[in-house]
C-alpha positions as CSV (number, residue, x, y, z in Angstrom):
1,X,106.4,127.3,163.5
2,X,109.7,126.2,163.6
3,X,108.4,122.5,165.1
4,X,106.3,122.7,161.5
5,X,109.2,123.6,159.5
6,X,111.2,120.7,161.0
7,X,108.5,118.2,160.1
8,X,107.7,119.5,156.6
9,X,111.7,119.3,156.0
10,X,112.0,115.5,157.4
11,X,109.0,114.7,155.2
12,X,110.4,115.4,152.2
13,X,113.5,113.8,152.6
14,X,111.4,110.9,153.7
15,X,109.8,111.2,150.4
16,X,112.8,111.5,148.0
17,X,114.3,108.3,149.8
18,X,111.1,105.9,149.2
19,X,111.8,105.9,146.2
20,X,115.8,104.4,145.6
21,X,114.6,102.3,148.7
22,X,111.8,100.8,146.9
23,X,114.5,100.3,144.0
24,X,116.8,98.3,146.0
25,X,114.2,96.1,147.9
26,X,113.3,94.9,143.7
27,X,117.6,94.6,142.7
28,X,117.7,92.5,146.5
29,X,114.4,90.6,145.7
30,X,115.8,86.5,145.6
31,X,114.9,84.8,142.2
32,X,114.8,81.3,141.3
33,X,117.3,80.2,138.4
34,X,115.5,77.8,136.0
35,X,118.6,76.0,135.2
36,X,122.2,76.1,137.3
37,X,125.6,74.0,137.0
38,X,127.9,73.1,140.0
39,X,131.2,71.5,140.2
40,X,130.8,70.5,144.0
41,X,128.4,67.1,145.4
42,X,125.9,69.3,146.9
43,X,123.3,72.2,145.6
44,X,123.4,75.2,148.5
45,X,121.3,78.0,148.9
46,X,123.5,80.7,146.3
47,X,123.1,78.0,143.7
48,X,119.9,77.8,143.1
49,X,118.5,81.6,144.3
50,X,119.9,84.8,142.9
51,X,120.8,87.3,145.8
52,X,120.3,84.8,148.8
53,X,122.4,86.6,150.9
54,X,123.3,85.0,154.2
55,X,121.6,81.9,153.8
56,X,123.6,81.5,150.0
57,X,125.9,78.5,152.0
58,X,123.3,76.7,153.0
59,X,123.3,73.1,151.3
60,X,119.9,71.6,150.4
61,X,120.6,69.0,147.9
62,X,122.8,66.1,146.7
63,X,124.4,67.4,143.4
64,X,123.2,64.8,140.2
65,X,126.2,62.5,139.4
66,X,129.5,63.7,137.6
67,X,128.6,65.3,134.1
68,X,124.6,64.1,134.5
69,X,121.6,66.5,134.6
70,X,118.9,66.7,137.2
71,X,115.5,68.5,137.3
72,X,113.5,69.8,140.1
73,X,110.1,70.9,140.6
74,X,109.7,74.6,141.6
75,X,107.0,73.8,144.3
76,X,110.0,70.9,145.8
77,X,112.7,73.9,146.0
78,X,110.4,76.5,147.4
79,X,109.2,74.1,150.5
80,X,113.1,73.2,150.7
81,X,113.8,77.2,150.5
82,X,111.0,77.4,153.4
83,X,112.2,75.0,155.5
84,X,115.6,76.4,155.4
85,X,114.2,80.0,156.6
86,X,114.6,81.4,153.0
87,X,111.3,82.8,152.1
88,X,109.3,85.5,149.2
89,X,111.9,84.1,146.5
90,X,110.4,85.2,143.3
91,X,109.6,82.0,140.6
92,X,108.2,83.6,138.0
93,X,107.2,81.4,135.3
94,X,109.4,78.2,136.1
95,X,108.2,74.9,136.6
96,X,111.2,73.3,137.2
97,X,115.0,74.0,138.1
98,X,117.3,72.4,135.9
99,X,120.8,71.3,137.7
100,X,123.8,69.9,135.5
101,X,127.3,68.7,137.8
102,X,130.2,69.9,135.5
103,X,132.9,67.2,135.2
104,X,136.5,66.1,133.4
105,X,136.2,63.1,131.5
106,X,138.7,61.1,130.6
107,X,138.0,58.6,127.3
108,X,139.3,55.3,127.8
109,X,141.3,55.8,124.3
110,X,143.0,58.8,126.0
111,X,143.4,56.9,129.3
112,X,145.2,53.7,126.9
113,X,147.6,56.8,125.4
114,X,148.8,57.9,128.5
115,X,149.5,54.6,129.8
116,X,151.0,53.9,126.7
117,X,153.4,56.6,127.0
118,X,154.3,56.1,130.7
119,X,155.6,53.0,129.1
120,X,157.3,54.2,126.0
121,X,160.6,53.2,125.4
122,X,161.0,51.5,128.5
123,X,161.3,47.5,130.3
124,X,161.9,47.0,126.3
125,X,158.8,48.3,124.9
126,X,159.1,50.8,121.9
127,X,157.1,53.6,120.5
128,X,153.8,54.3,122.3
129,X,152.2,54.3,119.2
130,X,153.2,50.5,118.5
131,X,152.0,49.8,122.3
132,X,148.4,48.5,122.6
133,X,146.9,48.7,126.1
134,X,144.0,47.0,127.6
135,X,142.7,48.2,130.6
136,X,141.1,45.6,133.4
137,X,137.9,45.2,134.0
138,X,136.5,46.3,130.5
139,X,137.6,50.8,132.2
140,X,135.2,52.5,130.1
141,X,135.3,56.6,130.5
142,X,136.4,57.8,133.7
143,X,134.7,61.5,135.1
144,X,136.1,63.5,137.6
145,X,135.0,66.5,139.8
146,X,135.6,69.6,137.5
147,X,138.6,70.8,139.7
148,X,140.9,68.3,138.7
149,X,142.4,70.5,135.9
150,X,146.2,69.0,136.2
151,X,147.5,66.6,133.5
152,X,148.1,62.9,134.2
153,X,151.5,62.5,136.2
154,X,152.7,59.3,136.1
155,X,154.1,58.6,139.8
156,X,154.3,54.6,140.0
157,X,155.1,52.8,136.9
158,X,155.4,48.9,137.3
159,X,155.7,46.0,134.4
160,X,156.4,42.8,133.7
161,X,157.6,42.3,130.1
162,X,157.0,38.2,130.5
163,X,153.4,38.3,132.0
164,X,152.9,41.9,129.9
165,X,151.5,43.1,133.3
166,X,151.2,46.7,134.6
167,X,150.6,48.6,137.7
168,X,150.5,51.9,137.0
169,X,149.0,55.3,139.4
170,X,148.6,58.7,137.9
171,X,148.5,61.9,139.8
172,X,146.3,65.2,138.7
173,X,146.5,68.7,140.2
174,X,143.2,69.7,141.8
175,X,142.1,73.4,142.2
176,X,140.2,72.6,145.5
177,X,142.4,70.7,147.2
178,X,146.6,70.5,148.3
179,X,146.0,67.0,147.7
180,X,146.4,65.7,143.6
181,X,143.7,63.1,142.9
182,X,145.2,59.9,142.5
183,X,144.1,57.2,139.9
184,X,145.2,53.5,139.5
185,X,145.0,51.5,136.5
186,X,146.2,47.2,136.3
187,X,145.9,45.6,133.0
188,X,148.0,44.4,130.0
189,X,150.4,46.3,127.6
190,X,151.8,44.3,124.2
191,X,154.1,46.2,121.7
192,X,152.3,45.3,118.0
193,X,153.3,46.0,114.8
194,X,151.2,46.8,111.6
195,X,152.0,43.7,109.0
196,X,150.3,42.2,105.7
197,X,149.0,39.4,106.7
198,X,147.3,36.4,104.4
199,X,143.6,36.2,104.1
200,X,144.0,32.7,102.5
201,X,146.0,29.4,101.8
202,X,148.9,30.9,99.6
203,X,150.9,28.3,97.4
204,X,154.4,29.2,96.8
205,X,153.7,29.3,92.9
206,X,151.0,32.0,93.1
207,X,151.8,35.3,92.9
208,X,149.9,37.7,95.9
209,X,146.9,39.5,94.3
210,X,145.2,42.8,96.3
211,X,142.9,40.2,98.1
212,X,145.2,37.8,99.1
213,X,146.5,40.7,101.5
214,X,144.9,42.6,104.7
215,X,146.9,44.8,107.1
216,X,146.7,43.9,110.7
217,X,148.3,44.7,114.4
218,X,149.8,41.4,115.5
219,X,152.0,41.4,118.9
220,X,155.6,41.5,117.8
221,X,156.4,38.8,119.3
222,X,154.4,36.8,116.3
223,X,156.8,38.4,113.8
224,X,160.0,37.8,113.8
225,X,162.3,39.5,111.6
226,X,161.1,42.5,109.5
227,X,157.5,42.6,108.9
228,X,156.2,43.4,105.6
229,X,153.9,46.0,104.7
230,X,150.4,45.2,102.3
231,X,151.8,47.2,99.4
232,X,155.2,45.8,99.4
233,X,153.6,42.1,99.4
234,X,151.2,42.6,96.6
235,X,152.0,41.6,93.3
236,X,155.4,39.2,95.4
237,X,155.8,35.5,95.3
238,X,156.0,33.7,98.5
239,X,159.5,31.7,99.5
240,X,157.1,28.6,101.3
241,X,153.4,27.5,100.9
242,X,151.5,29.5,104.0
243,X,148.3,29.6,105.6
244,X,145.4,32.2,105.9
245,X,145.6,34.4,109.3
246,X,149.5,34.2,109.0
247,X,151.5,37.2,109.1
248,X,153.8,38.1,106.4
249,X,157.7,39.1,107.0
250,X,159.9,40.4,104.4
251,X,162.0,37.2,104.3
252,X,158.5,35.4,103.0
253,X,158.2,37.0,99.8
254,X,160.4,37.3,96.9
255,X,159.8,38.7,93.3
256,X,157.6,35.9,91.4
257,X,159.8,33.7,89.2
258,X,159.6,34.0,85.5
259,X,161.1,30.8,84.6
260,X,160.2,27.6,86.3
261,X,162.8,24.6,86.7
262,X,162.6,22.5,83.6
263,X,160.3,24.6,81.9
264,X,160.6,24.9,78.3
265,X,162.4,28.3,77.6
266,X,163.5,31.1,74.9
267,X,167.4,31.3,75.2
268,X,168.4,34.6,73.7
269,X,172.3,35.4,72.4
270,X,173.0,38.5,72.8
271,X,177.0,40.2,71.9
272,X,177.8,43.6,69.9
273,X,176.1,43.2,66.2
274,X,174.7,40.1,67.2
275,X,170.6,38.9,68.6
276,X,170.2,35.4,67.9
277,X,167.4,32.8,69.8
278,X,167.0,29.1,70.1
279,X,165.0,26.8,72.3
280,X,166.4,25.6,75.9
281,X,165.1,24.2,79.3
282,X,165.5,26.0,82.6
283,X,167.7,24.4,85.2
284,X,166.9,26.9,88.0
285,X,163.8,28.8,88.8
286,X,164.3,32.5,88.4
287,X,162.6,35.8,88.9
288,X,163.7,38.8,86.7
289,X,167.4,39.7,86.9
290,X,168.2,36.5,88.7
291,X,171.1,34.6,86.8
292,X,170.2,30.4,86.2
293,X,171.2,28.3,84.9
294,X,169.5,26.7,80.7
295,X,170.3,23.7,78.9
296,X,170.6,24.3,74.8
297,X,168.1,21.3,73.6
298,X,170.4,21.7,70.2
299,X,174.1,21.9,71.7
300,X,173.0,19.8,74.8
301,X,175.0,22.2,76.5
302,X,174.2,24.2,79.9
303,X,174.8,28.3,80.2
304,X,174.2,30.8,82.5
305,X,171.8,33.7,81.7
306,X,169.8,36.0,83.5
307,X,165.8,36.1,83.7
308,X,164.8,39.1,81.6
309,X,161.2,38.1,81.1
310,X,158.3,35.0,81.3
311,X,159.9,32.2,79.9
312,X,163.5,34.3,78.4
313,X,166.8,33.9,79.5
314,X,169.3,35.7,77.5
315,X,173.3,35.2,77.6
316,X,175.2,38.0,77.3
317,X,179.3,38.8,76.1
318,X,181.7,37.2,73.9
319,X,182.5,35.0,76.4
320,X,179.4,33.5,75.5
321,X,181.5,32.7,71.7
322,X,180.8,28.2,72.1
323,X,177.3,29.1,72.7
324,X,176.7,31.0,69.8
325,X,178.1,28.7,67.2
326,X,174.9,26.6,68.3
327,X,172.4,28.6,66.5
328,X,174.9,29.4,63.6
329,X,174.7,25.9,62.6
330,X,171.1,25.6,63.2
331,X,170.2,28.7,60.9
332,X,173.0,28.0,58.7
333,X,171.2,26.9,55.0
334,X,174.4,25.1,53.8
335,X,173.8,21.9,55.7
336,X,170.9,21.2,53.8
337,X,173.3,21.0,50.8
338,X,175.3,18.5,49.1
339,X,179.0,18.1,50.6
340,X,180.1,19.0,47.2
341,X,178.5,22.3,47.1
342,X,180.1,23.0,51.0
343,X,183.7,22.5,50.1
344,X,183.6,24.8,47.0
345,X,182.6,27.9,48.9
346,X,185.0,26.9,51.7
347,X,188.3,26.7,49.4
348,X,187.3,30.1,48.1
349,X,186.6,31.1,51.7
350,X,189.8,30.6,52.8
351,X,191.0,32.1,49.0
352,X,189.5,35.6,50.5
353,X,192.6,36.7,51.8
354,X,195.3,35.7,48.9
355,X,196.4,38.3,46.3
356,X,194.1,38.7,43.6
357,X,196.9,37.1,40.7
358,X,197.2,33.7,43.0
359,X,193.1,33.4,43.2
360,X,193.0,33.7,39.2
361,X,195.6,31.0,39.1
362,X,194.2,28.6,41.4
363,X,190.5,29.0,39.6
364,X,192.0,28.2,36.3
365,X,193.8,24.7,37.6
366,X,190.8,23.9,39.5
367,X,188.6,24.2,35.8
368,X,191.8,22.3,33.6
369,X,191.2,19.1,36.3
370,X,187.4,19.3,35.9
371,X,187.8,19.2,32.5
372,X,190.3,16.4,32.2
């Protein structure tokens, strides 16, 4: 009886621990993942089957290149599994494994900007925004293993500022390794500036319309001096004839002139209470503001004025007091007289200022001799 009792009790507990076994034999069953990612150059066991266990280390494939995506067929891994001594993984529905290799890239344009700034303000280079880099050998993207987290370190910075040559090696912490990853780069590095620049032959008469001007990078090298910008050269005169494809500094252009030498201009006379014109020729080109120098076609004489608009010169002051007797006589209406009719209106002119008694007396001689 007791023999019975002992059985019947080892039973049951057999029977109440089926159950949580059976439960942990389906959380331990291995599965096939339909799609993985690795960081690593090879695909191991763990990758690719859920709960591997032991065997998880075990490489079996060469991982796709860095940042690509491979597939593989289900009935391809499972022999692979086989072979390797990893058996009953569970596939499901999957008909192929899907395995992407993680990677850093680095864009050439960000590559150029760190080079670019490894150079800034230095072997006579200026801002690394003015510097433009060209890499050798046409460096498109670069990739790297996922690990190299680090930022680029520059640790050897060579250049020639006559050839525009450098050498340059960066360094980049990697999370699997004591070791940075080094990376070299050779190529060419020009400081540029942004300048107008002409998009045809400009004569120094014509003033700069929008599509005369484009904005470009040249090498500043080419532009010497202070280069001008598109909006500052638009609606300018140029100092010199140039050509299309030339770039434009602010010593080229000047404001457009307003009078041209021995054009035919409006000379204006200008003092307190007094605005009188006449015609003159310009001796000097001008733009507006710029003082020239005008001939009076009616004095023959030559003044100095200042441009204030197409075709106007206008001299200012009393200093200005021959000038203006110029266009008194030429508006004066008592010219065109007899010489009889000038003198009477002169003597009583110059009678203006005498006492009122000694103008009555002189009137009344002047009209006993007329009538004698």
């Amino acid at each position: 009886m007791t023999m019975l009792k002992t059985i019947a009790t080892l039973s049951a507990l057999l029977a109440l621990t089926l159950p949580a076994r059976a439960a942990d034999d389906v959380i331990a069953q291995p599965t096939l993942r339909a799609s993985i990612t690795v960081t690593s150059d090879v695909v191991r066991v763990g990758d690719l089957v859920e709960n591997a266990g032991s065997a998880a280390l075990i490489p079996v494939y060469r991982s796709p290149d860095l940042g690509t995506t491979g597939a593989l067929p289900v009935a391809q891994v499972i022999n692979v599994l086989r072979a390797k001594q990893v058996i009953g993984v569970m596939t499901g529905d999957i008909k192929e494994v899907s395995v992407t290799r993680l990677a850093r890239t680095l864009a050439n344009k960000d590559l150029e900007l760190a080079i670019a700034s490894a150079l800034e303000r230095r072997f006579g280079l200026g801002e690394a925004a003015n510097i433009t880099v060209a890499i050798d050998r046409g460096l498109s993207d670069v990739r790297l293993d996922a690990t190299n987290t680090g930022p680029l370190q520059p640790s050897a910075v060579r250049y020639d500022p006559r050839s525009t040559r450098f050498d340059l090696t960066f360094e980049i912490h990697n999370d699997a390794s004591a070791a940075p990853t080094k990376l070299r780069f050779t190529g060419t590095a020009v400081e540029t500036v942004e300048v107008a620049v002409l998009t045809r032959d400009i004569d120094r008469t014509e003033m700069l319309k929008s599509s005369d001007v484009t904005t470009e990078r040249r090498p500043r090298a080419e532009v010497t001096g202070e280069a001008a910008s598109r909006e500052r050269a638009v609606g300018m005169q140029l100092r010199r004839p140039m050509r299309a494809g030339q770039p434009l500094r602010v010593a080229d252009i000047a404001r457009p002139d307003l009078v041209q030498r021995d054009q035919n201009v409006t000379i204006i006379y200008q003092v307190p209470g007094l605005y009188l014109t006449t015609r003159g020729k310009a001796v000097d080109n001008g733009a507006e503001g710029d003082t020239v120098s005008v001939l009076n076609l009616q004095s023959k004489r030559t003044l100095m004025g200042v441009v204030t608009g197409r075709g106007q010169v206008t001299v200012q002051g009393a200093s200005q007091s021959a000038p203006i007797a110029a266009p008194a006589e030429q508006t004066s209406s008592l010219q065109r007289e007899p010489s009889s009719l000038q003198r009477e209106p002169s003597s009583l002119q110059r009678d203006e200022s005498r006492p009122p008694a000694a103008l009555a007396k002189t009137q009344i001689s002047q009209a006993q001799a007329k009538s004698e």
